[in-house]
C-alpha positions in Angstrom: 0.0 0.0 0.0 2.7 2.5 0.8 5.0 1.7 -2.5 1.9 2.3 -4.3 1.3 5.4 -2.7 4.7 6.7 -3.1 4.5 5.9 -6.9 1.4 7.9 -7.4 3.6 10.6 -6.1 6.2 10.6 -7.9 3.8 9.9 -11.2 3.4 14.0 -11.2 5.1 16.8 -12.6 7.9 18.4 -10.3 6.2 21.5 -10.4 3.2 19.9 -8.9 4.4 19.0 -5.9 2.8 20.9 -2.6 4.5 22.1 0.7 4.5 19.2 3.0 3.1 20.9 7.0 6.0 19.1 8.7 8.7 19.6 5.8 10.5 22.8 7.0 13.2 24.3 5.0 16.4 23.6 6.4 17.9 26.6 8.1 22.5 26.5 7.3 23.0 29.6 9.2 24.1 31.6 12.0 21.4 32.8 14.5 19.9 35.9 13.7 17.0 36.0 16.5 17.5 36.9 19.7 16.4 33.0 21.7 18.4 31.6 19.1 21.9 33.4 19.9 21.0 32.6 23.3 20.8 29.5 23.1 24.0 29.2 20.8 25.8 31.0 23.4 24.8 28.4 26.1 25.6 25.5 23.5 28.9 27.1 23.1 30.1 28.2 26.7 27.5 26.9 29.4 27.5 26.6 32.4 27.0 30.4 31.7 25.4 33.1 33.9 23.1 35.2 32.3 25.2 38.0 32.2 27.6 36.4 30.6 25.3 35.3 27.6 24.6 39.3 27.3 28.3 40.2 27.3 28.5 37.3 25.0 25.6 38.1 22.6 25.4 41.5 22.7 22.0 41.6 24.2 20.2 43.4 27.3 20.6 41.9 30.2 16.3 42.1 30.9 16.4 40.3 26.9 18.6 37.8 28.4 16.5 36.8 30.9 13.3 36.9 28.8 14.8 34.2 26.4 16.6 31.7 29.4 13.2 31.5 30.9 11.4 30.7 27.7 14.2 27.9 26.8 13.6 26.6 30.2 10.0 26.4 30.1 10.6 24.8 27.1 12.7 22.1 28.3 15.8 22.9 26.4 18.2 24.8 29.5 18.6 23.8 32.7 19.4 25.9 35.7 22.1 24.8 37.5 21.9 25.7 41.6 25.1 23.4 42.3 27.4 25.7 40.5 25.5 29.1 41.9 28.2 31.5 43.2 28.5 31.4 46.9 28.3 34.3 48.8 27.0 37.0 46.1 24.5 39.3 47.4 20.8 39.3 45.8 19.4 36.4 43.6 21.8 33.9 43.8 23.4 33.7 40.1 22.6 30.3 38.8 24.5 29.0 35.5 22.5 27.5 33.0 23.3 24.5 30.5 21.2 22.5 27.6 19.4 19.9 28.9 20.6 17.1 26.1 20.0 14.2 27.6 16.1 14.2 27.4 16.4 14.8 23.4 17.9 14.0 19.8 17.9 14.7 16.2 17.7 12.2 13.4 19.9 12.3 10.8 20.1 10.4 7.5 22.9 11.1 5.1 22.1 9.5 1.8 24.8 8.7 -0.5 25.0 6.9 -3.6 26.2 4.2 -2.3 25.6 3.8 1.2 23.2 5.6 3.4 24.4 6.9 7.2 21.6 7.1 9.7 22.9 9.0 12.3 21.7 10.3 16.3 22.7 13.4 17.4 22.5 15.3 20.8 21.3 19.3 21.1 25.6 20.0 21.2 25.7 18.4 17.9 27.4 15.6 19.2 26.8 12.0 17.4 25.6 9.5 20.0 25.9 6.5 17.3 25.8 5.7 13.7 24.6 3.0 11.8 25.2 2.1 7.9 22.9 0.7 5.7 23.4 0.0 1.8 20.9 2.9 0.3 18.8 0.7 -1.9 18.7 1.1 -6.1 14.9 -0.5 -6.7 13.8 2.9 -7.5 12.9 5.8 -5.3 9.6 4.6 -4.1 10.4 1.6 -2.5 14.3 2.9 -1.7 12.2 5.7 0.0 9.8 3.2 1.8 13.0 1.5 3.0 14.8 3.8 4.1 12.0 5.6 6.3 11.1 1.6 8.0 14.6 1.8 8.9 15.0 5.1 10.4 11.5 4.6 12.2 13.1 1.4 13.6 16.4 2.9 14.4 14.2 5.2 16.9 13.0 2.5 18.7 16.7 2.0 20.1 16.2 5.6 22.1 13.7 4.9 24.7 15.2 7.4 26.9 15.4 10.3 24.5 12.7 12.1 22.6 13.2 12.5 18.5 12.6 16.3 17.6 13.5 16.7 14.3 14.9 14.5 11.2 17.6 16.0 9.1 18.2 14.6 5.4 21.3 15.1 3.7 21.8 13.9 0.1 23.1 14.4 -3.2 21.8 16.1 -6.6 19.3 19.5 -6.7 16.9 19.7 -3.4 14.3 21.5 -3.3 14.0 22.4 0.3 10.9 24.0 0.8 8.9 20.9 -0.5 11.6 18.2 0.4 11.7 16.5 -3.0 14.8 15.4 -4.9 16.3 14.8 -8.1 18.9 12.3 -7.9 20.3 11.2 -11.4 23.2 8.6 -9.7 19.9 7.1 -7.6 17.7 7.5 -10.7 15.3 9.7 -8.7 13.0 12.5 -10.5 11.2 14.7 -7.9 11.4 11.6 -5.6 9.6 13.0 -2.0 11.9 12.4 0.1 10.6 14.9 3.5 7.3 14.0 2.9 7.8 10.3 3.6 9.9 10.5 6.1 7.4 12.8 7.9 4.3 11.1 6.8 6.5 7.9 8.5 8.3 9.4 11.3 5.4 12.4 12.2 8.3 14.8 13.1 9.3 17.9 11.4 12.2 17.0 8.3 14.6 19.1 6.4 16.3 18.1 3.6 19.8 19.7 2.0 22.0 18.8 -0.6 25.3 17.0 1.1 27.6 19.6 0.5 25.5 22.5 1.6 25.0 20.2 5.1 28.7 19.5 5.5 29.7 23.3 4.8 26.5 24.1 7.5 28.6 21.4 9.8 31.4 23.7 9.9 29.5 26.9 10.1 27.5 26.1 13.2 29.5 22.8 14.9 33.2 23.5 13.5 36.1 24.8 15.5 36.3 27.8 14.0 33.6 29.8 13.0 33.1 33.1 11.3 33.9 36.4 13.2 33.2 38.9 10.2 29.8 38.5 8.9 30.6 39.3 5.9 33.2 37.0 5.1 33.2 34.5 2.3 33.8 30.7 2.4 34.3 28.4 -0.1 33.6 24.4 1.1 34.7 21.6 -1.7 33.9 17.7 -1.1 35.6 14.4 -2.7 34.6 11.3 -2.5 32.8 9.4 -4.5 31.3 12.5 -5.9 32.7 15.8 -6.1 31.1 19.5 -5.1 30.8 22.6 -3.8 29.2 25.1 -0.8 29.7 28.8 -0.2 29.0 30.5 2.7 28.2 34.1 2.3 27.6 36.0 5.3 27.2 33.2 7.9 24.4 31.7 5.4 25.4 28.6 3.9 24.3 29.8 0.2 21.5 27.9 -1.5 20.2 28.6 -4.8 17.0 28.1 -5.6 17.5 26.3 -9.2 19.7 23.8 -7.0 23.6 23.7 -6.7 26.4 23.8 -8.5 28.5 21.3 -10.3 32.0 21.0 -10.5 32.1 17.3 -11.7 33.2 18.6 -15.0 35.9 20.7 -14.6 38.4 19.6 -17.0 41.4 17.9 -15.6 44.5 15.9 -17.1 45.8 12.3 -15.4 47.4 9.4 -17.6 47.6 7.4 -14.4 43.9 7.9 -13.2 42.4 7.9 -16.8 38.8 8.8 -16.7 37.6 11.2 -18.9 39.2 14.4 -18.5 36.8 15.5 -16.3 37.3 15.7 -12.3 34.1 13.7 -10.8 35.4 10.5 -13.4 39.2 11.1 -12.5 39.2 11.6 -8.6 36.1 9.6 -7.5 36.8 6.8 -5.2 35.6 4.5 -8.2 37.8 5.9 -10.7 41.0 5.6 -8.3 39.8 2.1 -7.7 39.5 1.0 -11.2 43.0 2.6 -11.8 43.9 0.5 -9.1 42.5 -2.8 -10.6 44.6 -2.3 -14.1 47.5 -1.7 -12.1 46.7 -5.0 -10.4 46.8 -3.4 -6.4 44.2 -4.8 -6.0 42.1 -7.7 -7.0 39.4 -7.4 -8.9 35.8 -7.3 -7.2 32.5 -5.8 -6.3 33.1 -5.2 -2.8 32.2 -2.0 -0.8 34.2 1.2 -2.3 34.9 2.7 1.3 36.2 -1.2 2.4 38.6 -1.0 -1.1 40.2 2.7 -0.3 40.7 1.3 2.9 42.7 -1.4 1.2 44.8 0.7 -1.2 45.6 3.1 1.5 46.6 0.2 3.5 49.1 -1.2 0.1 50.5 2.3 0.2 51.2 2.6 3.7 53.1 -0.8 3.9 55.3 0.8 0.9 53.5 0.1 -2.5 54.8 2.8 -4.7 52.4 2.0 -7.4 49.5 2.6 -4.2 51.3 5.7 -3.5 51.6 7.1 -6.9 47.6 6.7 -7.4 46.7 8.3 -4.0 49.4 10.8 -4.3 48.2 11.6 -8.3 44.5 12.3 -6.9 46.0 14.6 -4.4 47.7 16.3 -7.3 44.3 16.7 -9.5 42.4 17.9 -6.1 45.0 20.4 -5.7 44.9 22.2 -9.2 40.9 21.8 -9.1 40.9 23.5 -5.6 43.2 26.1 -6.7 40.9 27.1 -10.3 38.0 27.3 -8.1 40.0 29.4 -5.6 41.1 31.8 -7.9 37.3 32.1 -9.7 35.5 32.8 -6.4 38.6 33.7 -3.7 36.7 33.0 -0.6 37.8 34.6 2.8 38.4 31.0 3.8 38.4 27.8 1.7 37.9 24.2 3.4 38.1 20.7 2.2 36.8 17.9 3.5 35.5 14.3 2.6 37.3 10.8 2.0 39.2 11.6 -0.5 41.0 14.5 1.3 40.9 12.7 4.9 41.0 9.1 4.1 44.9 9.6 2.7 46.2 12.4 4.9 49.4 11.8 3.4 48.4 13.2 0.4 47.6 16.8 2.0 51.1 18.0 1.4 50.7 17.1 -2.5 47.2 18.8 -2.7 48.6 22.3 -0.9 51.6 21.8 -3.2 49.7 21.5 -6.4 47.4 24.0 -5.3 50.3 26.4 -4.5 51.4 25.8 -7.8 48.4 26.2 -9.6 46.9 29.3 -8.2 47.5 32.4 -9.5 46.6 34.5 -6.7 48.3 35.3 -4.0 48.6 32.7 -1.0 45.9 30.9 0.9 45.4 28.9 3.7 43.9 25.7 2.7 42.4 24.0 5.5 40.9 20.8 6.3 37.6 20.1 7.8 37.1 19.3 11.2 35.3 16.4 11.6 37.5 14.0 9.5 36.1 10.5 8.1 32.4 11.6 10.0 31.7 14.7 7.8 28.8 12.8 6.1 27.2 12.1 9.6 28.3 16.0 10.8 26.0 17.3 7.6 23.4 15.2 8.5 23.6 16.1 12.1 23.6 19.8 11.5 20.4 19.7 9.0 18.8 18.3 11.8 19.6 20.8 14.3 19.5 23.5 12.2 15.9 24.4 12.6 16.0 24.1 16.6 18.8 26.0 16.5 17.7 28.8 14.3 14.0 28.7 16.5 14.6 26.7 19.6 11.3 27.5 21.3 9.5 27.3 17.6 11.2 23.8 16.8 10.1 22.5 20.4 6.3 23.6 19.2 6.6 21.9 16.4 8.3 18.9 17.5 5.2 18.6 19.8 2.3 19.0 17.2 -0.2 16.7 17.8 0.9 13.7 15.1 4.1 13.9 16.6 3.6 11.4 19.2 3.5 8.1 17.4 7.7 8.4 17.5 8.4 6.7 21.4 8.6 9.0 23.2 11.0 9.0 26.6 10.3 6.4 29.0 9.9 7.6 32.5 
């Protein structure tokens, strides 16, 4: 009955398709209200006195106060009277933190291979991860799948209550309705949100994957932007390549969809492919180099299992391992660099496998990017979060919306089909 239903939908016209109530746009930016840079500044620094958050946000003091009691009464702060200072005349000054442990956010990071689902806490921690191979019958039963899967996944979390379900994947997303167009998948306006929500009753955002993994960095990195005006340019590899900016502490997102920079014309006799730089530097292409060079065996194994593998040759001292690895590094480099000097960010990131899973390579990548560049030099940096960057850009597009609203998302989370998710057990 459900495959059936799901076919019907995806029967009409892109065009066609209506806003879904609990499919919420996903919100890849910095806080602009005033409960929301509250509550980042608690995220970020509690315990925290109240007059701390104003000093930290800018905001009244009597503002300040307005917004802590309305996070509390919503259940996402908690005061903390053990760390009150002793002796200070008047209201005792209690610190307050984020209640966490009550609550989670749901995120699925569909890839064209393998799908993440992923738990996350209200700090944007990940509490556990599973993998699941994301399933090529078609969207509507892929779809149907995937959303049994996460609703059984949420079983697990007796103790916590599900607010909100991020979705991160790849090809245009139209995140107002939550449908997708995944070529790789063979999806046309596939409804991704509205299954999930129709399945899960919980609000969902959906993002493309490089859009989430450059909102991981805005609002969970290490670093984040001090200028608001400031300019950064995120690129991905793995097995697909791509791009983010951030403008303005707004991760940007066109409304035609993203980017591409799969065919950006690149040059390697060792990788082959064809002369494009999705078909040269994709895990798939380095592996099938790999397999005429007879590194490794041939098979249909996993791709992540197989990098593993040649990473593994090259570390024990294959040179014809190394040469591969360190030849995709080279390609990375001069693609980073061309895209560098078209846009020339404030600050320019790179993450996914293949810049983390071969950390080697870096030095080759900032060479040939040095090299390639004609502007003057740049700091290239790495992303934060390593091998888990899918699961941080799943993470964050289901945060985003409680952190950009927390009192809203808390409304929502509670609206009156939201219940048939367990709840927490007493």
């Amino acid at each position: 009955m459900r495959t059936t239903t799901l076919t019907s939908r995806l029967s009409g016209h892109p065009t066609a398709a209506r806003s879904h109530p609990r499919v919420v746009a996903p919100s890849l930016q910095l806080p602009d209200s005033a409960g929301a840079a509250v509550f980042a500044a608690v995220r970020q620094h509690g315990p925290i006195a109240r007059e701390a958050i104003a000093g930290a946000t800018s905001l009244s003091v009597a503002t300040v106060n307005r917004q802590v009691s309305a996070l509390l009464q919503a259940g996402l702060l908690l005061e903390r009277a053990d760390l009150a200072t002793s002796g200070a005349i008047g209201r005792p000054r209690r610190p307050v933190v984020v209640n966490h442990e009550p609550f989670l956010a749901l995120g699925l990071h569909i890839g064209a291979k393998t799908t993440s689902i992923v738990a996350t806490d209200l700090l944007g921690r990940t509490l556990d991860v599973v993998e699941t191979p994301t399933p090529a019958n078609g969207a509507a039963p892929a779809l149907a799948s995937l959303a049994a899967s996460a609703r059984r996944y949420l079983t697990r979390w007796q103790k916590r209550r599900p607010l909100w379900v991020g979705v991160a994947t790849g090809g245009a997303v139209d995140g107002t309705t939550g449908y997708v167009d995944h070529p790789r998948l063979g999806w046309t306006a596939a409804p991704v949100g509205p299954v999930l929500a129709d399945e899960l009753r919980l609000p969902v955002s959906v993002a493309s994957h490089v859009d989430a993994m450059a909102g991981a960095e805005l609002l969970l990195g290490v670093r984040r932007p001090t200028v608001t005006g400031s300019t950064s340019l995120y690129i991905y590899a793995r097995e697909t390549v791509g791009y983010a900016l951030v403008i303005g502490g707004r991760v940007h997102s066109p409304t035609s969809g993203p980017g591409t920079i799969a065919g950006l014309p690149v040059s390697s006799e060792l990788l082959g492919g064809s002369g494009q730089l999705e078909s040269t530097v994709s895990d798939e292409a380095v592996l099938a180099a790999a397999r005429r060079l007879r590194i490794l065996p041939d098979g249909n194994g996993a791709a992540s299992a197989a990098v593993t593998g040649l990473v593994r040759e090259a570390r024990a001292g294959d040179e014809r391992a190394t040469a591969l690895l360190t030849e995709r590094a080279r390609v990375l480099g001069e693609a980073v660099a061309l895209l560098r000097d078209v846009l020339n960010p404030d600050d320019l990131v790179v993450g996914g496998q293949g810049f983390t899973e071969y950390p080697e390579g870096m030095a080759e990548v900032e060479r040939a990017f040095t090299q390639r560049s004609v502007l003057a030099g740049r700091t290239l940096r790495v992303t934060a979060f390593g091998n888990r960057v899918q699961e941080a850009g799943a993470g964050t597009v289901s945060l985003g919306g409680l952190y950009a609203d927390p009192v809203g998302a808390m409304r929502r989370s509670r609206g009156p089909v939201a219940r048939a998710v367990p709840e927490a057990s007493a």
